[in-house]
PyMOL Python script that loads the backbone (N, CA, C, O; Angstrom):
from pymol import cmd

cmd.read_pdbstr("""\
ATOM      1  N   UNK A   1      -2.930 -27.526   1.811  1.00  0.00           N
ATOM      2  CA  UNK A   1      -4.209 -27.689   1.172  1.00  0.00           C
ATOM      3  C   UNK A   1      -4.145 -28.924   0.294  1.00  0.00           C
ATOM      4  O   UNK A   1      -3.027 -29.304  -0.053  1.00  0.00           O
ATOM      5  N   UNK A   2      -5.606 -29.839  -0.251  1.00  0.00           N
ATOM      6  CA  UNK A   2      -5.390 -30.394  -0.492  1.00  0.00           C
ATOM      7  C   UNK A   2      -6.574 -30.859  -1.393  1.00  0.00           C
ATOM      8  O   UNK A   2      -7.497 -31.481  -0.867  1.00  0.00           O
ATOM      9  N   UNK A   3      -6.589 -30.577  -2.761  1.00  0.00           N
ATOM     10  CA  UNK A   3      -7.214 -30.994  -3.738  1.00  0.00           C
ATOM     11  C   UNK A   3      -7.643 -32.298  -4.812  1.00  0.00           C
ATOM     12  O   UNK A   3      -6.773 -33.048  -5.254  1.00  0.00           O
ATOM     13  N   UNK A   4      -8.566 -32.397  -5.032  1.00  0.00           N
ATOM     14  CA  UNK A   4      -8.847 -34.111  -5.586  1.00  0.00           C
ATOM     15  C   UNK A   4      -9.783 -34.273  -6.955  1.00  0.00           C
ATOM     16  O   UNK A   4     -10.796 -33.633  -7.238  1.00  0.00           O
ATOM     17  N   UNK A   5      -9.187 -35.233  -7.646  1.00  0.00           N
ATOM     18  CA  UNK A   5     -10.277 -35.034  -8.882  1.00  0.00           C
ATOM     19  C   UNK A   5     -11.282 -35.042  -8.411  1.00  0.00           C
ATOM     20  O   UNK A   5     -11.455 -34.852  -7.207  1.00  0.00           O
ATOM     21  N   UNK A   6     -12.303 -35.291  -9.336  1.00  0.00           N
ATOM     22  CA  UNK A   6     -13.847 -35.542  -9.209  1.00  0.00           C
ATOM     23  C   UNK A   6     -13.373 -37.454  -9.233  1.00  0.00           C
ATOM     24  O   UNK A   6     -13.946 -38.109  -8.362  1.00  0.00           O
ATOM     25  N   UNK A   7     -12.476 -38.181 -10.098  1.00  0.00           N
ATOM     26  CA  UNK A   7     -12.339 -39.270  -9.886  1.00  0.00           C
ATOM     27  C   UNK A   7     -11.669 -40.086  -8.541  1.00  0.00           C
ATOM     28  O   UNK A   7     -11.867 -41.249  -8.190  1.00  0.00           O
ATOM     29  N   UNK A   8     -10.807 -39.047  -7.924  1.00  0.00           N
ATOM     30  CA  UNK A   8      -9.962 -39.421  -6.689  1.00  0.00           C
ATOM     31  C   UNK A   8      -9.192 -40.109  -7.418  1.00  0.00           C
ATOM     32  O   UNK A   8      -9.234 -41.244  -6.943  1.00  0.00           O
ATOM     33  N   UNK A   9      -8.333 -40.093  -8.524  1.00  0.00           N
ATOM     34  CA  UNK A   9      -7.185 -40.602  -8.961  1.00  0.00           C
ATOM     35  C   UNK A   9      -5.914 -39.726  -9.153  1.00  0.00           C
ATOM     36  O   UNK A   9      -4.848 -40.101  -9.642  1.00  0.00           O
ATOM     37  N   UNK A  10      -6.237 -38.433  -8.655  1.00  0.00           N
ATOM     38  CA  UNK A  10      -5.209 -37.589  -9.243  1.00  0.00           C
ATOM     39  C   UNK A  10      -5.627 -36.231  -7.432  1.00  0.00           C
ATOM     40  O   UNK A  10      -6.438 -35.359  -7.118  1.00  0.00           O
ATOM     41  N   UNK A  11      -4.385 -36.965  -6.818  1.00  0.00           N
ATOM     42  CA  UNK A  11      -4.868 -35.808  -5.408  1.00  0.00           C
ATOM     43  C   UNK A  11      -3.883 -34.733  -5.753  1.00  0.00           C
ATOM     44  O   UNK A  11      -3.355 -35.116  -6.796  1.00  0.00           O
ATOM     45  N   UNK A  12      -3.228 -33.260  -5.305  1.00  0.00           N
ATOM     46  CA  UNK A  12      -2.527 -32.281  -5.256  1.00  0.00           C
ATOM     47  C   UNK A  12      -2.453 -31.955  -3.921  1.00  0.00           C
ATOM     48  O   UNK A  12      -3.505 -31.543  -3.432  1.00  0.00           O
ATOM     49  N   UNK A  13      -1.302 -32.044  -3.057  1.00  0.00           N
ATOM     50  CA  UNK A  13      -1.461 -31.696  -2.167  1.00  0.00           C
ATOM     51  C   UNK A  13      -0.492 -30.186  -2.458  1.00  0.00           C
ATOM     52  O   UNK A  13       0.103 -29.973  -3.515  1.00  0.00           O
ATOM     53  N   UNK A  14      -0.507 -29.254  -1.282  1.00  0.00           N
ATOM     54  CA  UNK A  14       0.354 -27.797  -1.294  1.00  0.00           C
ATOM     55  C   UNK A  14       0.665 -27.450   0.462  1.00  0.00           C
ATOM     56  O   UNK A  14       0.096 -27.403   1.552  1.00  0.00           O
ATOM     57  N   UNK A  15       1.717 -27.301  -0.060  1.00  0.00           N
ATOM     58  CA  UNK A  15       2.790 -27.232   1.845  1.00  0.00           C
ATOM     59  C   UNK A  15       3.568 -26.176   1.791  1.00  0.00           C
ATOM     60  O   UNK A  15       4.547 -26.129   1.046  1.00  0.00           O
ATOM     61  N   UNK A  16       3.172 -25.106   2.667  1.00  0.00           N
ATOM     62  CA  UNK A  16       4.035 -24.331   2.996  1.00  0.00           C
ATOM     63  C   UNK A  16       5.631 -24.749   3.104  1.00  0.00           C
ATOM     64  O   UNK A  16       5.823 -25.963   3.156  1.00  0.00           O
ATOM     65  N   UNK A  17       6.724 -23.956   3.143  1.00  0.00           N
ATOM     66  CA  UNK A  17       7.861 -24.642   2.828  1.00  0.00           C
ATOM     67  C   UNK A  17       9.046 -23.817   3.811  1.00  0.00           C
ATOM     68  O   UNK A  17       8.734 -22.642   4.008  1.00  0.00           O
ATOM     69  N   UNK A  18       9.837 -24.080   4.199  1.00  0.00           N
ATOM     70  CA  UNK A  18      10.814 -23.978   4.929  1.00  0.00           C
ATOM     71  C   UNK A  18      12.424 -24.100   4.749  1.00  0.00           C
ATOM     72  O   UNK A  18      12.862 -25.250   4.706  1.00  0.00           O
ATOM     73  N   UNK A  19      13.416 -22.951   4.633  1.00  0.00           N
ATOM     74  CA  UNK A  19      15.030 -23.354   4.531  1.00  0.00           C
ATOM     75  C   UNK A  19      15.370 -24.152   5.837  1.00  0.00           C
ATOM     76  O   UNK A  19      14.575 -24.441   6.732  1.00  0.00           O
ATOM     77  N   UNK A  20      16.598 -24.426   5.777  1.00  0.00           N
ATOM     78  CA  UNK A  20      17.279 -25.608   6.476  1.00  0.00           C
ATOM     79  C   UNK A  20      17.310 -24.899   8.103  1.00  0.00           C
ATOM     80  O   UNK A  20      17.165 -25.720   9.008  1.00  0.00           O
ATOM     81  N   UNK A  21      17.447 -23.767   8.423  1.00  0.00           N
ATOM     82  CA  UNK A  21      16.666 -22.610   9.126  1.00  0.00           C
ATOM     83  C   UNK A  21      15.756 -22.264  10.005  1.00  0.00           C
ATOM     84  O   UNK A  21      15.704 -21.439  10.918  1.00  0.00           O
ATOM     85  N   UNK A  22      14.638 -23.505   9.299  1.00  0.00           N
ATOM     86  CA  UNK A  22      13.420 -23.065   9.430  1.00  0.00           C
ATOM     87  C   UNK A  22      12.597 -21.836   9.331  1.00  0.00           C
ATOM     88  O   UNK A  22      11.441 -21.703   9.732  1.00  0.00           O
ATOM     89  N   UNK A  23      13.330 -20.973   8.756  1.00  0.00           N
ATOM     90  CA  UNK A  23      12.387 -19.843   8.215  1.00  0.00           C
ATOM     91  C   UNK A  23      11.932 -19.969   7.069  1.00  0.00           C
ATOM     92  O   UNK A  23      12.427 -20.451   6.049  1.00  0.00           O
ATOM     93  N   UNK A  24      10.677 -19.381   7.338  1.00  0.00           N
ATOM     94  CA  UNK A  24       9.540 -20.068   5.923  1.00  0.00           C
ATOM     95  C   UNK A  24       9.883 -19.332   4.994  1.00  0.00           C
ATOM     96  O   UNK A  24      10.815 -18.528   5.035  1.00  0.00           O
ATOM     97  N   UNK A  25       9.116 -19.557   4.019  1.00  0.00           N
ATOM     98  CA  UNK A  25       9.080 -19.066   2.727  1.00  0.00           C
ATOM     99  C   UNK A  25       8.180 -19.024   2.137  1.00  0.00           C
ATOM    100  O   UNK A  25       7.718 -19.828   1.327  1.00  0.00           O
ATOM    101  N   UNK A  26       7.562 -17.335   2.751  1.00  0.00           N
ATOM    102  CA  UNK A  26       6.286 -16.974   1.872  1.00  0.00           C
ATOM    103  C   UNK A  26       5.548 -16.759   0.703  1.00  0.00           C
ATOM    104  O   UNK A  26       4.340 -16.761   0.468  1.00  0.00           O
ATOM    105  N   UNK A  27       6.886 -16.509  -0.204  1.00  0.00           N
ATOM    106  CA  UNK A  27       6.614 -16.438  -1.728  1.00  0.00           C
ATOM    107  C   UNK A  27       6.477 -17.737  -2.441  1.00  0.00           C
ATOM    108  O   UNK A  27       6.027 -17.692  -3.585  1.00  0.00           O
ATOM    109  N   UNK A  28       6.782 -18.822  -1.957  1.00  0.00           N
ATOM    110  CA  UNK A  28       6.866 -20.018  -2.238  1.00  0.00           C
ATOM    111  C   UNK A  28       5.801 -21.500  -1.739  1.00  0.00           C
ATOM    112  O   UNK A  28       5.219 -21.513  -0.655  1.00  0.00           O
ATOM    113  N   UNK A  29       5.731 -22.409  -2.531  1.00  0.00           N
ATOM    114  CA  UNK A  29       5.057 -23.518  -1.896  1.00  0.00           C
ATOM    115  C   UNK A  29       5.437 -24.917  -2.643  1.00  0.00           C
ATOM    116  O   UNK A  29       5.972 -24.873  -3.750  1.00  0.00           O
ATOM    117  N   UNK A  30       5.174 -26.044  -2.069  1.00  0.00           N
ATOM    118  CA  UNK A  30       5.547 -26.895  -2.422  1.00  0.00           C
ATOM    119  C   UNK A  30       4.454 -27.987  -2.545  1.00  0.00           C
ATOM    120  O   UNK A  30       3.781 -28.494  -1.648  1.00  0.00           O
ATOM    121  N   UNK A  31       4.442 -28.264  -4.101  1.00  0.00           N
ATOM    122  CA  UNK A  31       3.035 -29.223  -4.786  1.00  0.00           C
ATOM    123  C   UNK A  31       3.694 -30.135  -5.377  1.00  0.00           C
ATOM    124  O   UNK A  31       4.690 -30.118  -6.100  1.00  0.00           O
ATOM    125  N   UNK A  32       2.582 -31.465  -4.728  1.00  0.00           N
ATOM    126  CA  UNK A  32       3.100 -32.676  -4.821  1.00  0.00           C
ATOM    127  C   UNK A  32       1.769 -33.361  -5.758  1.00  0.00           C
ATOM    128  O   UNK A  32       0.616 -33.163  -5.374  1.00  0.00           O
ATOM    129  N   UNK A  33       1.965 -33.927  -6.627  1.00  0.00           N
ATOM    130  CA  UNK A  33       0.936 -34.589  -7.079  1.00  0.00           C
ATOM    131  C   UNK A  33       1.220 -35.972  -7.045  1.00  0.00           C
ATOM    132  O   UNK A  33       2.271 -36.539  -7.340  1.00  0.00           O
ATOM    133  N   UNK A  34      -0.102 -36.553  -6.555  1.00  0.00           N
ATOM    134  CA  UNK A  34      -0.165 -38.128  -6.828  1.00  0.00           C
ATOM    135  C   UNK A  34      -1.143 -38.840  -7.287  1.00  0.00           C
ATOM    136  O   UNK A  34      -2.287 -38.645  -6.878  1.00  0.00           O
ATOM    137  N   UNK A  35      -0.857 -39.788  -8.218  1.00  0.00           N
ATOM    138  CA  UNK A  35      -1.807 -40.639  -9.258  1.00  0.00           C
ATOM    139  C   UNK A  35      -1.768 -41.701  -8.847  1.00  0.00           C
ATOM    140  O   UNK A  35      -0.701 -42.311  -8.782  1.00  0.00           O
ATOM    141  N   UNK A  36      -2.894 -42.206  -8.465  1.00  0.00           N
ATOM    142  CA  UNK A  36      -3.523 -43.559  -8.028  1.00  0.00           C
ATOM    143  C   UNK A  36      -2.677 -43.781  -6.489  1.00  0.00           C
ATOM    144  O   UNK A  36      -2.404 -44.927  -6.132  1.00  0.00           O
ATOM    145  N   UNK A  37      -2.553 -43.387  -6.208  1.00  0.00           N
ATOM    146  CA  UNK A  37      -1.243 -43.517  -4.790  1.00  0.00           C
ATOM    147  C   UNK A  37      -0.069 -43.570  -4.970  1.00  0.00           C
ATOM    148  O   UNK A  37       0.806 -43.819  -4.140  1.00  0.00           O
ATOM    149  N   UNK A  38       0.027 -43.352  -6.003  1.00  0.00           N
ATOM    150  CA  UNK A  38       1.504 -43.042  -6.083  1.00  0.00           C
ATOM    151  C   UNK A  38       2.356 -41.658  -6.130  1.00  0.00           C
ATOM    152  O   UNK A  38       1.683 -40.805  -6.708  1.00  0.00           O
ATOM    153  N   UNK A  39       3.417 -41.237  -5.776  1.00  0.00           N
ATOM    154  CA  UNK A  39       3.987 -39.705  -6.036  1.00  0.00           C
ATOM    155  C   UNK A  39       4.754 -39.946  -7.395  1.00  0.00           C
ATOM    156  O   UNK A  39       5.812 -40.473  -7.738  1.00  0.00           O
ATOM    157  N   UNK A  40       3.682 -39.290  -8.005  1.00  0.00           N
ATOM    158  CA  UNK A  40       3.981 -38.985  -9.251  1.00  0.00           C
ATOM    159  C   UNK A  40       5.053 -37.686  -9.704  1.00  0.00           C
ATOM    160  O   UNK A  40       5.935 -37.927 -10.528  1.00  0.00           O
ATOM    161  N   UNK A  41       4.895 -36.108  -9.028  1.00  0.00           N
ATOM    162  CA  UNK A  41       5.872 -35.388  -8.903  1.00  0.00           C
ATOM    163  C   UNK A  41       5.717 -34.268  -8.104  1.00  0.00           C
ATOM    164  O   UNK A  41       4.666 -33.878  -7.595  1.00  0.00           O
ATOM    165  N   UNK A  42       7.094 -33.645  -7.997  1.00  0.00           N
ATOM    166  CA  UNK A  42       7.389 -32.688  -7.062  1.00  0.00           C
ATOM    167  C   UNK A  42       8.029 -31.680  -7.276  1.00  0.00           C
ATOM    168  O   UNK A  42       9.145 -31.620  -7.793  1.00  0.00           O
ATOM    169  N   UNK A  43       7.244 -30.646  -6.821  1.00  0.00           N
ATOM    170  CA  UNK A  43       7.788 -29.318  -7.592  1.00  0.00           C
ATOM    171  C   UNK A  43       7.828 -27.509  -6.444  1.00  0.00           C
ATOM    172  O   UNK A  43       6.783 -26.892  -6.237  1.00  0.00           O
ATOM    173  N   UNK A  44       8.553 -27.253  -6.155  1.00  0.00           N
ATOM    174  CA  UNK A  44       8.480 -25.701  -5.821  1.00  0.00           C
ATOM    175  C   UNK A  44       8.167 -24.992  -6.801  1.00  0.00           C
ATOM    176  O   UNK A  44       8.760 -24.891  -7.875  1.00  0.00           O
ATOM    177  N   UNK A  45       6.499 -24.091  -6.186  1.00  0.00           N
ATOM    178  CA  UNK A  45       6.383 -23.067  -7.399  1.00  0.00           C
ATOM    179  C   UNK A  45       5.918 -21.688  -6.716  1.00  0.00           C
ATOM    180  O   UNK A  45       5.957 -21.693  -5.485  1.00  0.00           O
ATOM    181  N   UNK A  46       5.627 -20.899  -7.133  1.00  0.00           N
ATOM    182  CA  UNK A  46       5.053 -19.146  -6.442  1.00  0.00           C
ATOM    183  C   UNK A  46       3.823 -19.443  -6.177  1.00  0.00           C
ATOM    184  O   UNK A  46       3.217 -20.418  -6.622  1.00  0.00           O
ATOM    185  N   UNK A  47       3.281 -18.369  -5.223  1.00  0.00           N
ATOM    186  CA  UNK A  47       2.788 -18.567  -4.823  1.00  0.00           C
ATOM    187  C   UNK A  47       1.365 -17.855  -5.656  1.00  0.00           C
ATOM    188  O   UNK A  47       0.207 -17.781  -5.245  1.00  0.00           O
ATOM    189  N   UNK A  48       1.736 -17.560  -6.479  1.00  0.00           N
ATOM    190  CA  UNK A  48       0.459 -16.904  -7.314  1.00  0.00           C
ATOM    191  C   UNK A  48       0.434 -18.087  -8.271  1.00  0.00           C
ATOM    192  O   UNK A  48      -0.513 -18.219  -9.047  1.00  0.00           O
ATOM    193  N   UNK A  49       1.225 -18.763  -8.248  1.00  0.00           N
ATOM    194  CA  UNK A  49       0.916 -19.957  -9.458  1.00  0.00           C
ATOM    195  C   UNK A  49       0.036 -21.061  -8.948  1.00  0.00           C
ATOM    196  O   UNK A  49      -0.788 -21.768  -9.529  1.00  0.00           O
ATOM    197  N   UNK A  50       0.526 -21.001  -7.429  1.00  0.00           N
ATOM    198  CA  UNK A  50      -0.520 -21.984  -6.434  1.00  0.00           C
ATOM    199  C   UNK A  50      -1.776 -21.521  -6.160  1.00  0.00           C
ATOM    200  O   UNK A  50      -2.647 -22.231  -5.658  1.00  0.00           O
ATOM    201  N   UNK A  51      -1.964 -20.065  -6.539  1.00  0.00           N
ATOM    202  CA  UNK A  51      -3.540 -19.286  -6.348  1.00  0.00           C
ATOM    203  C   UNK A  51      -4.134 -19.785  -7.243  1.00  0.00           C
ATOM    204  O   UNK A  51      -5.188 -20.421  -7.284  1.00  0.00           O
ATOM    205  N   UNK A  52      -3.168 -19.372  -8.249  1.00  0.00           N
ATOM    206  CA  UNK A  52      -3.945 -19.887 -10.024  1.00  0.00           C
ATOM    207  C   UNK A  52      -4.311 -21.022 -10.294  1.00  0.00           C
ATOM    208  O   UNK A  52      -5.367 -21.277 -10.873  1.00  0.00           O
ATOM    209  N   UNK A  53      -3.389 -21.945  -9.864  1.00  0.00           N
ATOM    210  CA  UNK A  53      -3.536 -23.411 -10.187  1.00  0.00           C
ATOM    211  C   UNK A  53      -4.616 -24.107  -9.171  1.00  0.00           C
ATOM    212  O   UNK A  53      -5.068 -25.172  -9.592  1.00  0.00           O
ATOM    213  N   UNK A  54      -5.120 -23.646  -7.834  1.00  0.00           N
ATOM    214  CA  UNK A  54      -6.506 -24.460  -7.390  1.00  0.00           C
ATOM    215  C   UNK A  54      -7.323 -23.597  -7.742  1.00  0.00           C
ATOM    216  O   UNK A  54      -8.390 -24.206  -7.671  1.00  0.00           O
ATOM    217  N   UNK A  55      -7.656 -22.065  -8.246  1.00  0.00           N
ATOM    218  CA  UNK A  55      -8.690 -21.546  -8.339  1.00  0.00           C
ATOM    219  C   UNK A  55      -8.807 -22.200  -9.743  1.00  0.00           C
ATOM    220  O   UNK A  55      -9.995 -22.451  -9.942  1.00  0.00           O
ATOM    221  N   UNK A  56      -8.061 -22.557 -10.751  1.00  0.00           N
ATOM    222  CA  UNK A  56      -8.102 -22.806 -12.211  1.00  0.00           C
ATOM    223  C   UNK A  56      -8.698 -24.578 -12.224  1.00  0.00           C
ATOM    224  O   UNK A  56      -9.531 -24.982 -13.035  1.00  0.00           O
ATOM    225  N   UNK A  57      -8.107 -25.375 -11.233  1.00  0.00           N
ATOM    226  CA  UNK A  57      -8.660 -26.873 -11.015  1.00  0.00           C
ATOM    227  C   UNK A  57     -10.124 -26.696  -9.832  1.00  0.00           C
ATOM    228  O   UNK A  57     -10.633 -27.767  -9.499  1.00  0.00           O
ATOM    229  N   UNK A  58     -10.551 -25.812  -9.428  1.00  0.00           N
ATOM    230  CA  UNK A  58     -11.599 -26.283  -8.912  1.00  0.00           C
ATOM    231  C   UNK A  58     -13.187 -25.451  -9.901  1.00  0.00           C
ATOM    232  O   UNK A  58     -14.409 -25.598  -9.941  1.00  0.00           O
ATOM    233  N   UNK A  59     -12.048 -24.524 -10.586  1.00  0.00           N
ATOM    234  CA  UNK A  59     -13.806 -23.733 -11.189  1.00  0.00           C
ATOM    235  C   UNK A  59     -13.679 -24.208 -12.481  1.00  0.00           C
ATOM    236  O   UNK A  59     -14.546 -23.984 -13.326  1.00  0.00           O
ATOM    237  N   UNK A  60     -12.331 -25.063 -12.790  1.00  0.00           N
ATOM    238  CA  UNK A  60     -12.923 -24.984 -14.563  1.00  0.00           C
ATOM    239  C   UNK A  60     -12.853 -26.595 -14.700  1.00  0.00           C
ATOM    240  O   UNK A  60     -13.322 -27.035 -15.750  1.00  0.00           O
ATOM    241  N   UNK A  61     -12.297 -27.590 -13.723  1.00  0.00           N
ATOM    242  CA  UNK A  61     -11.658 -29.204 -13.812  1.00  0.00           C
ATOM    243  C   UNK A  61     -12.915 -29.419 -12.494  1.00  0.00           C
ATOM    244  O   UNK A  61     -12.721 -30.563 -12.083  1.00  0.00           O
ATOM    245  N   UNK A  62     -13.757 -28.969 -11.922  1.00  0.00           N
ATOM    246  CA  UNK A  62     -14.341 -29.387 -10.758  1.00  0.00           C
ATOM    247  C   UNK A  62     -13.759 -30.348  -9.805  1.00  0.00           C
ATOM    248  O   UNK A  62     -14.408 -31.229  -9.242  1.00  0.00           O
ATOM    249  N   UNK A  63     -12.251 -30.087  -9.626  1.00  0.00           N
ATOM    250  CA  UNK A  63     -11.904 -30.576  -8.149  1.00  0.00           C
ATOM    251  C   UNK A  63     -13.035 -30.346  -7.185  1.00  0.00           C
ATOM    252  O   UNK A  63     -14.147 -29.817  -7.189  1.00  0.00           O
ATOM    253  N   UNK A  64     -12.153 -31.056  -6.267  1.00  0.00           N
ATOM    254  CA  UNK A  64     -12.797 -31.071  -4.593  1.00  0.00           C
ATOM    255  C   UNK A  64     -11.677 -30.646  -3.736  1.00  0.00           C
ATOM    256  O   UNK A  64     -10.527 -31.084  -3.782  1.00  0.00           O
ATOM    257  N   UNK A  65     -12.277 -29.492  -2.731  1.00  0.00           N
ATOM    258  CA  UNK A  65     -11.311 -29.013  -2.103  1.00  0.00           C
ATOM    259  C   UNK A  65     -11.538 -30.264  -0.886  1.00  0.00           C
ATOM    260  O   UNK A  65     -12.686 -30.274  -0.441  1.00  0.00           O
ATOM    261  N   UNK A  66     -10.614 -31.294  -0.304  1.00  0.00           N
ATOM    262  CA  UNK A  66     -10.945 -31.848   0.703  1.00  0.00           C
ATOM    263  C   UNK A  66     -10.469 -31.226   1.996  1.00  0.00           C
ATOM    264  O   UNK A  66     -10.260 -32.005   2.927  1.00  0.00           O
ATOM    265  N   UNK A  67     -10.324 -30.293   2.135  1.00  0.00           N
ATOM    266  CA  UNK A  67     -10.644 -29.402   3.762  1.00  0.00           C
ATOM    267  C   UNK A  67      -9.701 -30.236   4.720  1.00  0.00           C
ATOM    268  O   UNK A  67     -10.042 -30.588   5.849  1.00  0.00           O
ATOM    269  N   UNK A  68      -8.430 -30.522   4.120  1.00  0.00           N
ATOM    270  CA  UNK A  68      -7.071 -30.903   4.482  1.00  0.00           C
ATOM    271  C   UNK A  68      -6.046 -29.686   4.806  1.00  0.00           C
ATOM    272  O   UNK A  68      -5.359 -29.228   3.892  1.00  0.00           O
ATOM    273  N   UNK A  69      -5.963 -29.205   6.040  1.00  0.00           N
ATOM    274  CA  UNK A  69      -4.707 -28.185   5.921  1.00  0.00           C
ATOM    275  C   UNK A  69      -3.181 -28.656   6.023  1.00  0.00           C
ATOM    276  O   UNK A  69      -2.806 -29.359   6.961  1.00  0.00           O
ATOM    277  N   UNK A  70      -2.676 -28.406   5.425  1.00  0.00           N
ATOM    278  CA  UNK A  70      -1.081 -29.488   6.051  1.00  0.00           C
ATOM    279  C   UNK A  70      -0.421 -27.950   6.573  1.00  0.00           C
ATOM    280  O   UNK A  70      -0.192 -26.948   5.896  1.00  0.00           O
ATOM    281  N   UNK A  71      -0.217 -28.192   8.046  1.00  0.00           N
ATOM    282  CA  UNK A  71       0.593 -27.066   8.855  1.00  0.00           C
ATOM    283  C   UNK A  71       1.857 -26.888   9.052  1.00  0.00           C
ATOM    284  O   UNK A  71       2.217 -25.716   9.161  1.00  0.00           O
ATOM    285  N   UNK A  72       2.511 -27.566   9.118  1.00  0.00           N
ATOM    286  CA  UNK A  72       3.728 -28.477   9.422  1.00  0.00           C
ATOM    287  C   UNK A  72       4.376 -28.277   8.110  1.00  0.00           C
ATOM    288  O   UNK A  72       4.185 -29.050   7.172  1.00  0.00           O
ATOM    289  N   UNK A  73       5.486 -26.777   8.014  1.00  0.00           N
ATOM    290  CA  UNK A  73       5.795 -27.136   6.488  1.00  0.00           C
ATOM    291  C   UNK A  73       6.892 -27.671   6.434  1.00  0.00           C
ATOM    292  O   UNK A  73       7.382 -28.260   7.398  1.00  0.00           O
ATOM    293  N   UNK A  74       7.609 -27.524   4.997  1.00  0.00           N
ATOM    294  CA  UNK A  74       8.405 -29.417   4.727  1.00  0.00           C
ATOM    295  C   UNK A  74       9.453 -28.316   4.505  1.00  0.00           C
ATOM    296  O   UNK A  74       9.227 -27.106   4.463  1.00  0.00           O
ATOM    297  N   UNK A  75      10.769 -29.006   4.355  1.00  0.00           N
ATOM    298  CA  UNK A  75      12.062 -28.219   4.481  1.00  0.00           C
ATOM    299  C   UNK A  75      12.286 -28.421   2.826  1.00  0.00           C
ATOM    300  O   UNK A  75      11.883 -29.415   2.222  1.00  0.00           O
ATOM    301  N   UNK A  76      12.905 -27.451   2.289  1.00  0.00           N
ATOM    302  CA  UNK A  76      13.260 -27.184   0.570  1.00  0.00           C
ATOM    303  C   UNK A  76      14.519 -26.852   0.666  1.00  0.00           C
ATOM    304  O   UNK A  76      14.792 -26.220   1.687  1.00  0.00           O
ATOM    305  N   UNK A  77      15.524 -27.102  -0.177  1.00  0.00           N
ATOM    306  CA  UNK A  77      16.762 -27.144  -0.290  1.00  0.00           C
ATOM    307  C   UNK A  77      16.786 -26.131  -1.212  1.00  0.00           C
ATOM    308  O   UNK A  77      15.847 -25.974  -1.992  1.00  0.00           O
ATOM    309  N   UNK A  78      17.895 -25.325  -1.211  1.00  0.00           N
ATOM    310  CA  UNK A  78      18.269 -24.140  -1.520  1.00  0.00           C
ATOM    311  C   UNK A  78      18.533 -24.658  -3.391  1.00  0.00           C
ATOM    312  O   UNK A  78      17.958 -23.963  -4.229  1.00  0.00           O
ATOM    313  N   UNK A  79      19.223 -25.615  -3.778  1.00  0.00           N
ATOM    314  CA  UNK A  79      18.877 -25.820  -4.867  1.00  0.00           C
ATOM    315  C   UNK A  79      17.470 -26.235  -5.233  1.00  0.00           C
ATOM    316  O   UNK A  79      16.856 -25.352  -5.831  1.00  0.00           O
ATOM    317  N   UNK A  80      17.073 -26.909  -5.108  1.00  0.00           N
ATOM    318  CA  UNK A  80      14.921 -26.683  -4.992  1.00  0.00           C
ATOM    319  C   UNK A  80      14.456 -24.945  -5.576  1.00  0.00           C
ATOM    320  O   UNK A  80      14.052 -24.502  -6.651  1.00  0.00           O
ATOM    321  N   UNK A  81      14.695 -24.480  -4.556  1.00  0.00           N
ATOM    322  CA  UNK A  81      14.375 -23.057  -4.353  1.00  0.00           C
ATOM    323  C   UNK A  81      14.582 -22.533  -5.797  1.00  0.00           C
ATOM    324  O   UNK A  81      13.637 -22.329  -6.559  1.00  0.00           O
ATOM    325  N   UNK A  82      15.991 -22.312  -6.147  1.00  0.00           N
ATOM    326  CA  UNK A  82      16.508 -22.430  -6.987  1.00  0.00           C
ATOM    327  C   UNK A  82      15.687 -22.601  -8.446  1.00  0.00           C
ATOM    328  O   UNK A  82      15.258 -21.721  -9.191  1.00  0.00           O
ATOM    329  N   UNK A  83      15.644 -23.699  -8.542  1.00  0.00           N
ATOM    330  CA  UNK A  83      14.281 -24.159  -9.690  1.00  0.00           C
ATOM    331  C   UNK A  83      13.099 -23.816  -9.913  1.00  0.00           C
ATOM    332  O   UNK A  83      12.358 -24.002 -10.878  1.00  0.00           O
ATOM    333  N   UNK A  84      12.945 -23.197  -8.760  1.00  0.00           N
ATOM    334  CA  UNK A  84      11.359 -22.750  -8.864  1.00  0.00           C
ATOM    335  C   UNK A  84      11.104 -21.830 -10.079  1.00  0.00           C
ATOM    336  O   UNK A  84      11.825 -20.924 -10.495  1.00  0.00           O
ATOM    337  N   UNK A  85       9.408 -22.451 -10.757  1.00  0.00           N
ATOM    338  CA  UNK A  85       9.030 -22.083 -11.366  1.00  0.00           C
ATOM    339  C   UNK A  85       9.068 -20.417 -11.675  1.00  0.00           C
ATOM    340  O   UNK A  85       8.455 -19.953 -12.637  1.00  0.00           O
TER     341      UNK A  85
END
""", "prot")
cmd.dss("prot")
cmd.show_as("cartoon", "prot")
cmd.util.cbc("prot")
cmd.orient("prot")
């Protein structure tokens, strides 16, 4: 999924995520934010934090949901995992 200010300076993208394995990881996701085009940062977090965090940026910050699915999820390293929020 893939969220955008109202300015388009600040996108969020969110990717399903994957061990070395390839078995996913449902409790988990992986949000990338970038400012002005750049990757600003990167983070594994839960997946209720990823509920919270676009329902919380689109009803109270008026994002834009841009109707981006990313399918294809990205591989997370067991230390990654690890860190998660």
């Amino acid at each position: 999924m893939q969220i955008e200010s109202q300015s388009g300076r600040l996108v969020i993208d969110y990717y399903r995520i994957q061990d070395w394995y390839c078995n996913l990881i449902h409790d988990k996701a992986l949000k990338i934010i970038t400012l002005n085009g750049e990757t600003f940062s990167k983070s594994v977090i839960t997946t209720q934090n990823y509920v919270n965090d676009v329902y919380n940026r689109i009803k109270n910050f008026n994002y834009v949901d841009n109707n981006v699915e990313h399918t294809t999820p990205q591989f997370v390293s067991t230390r990654e995992l690890n860190r998660c929020e």
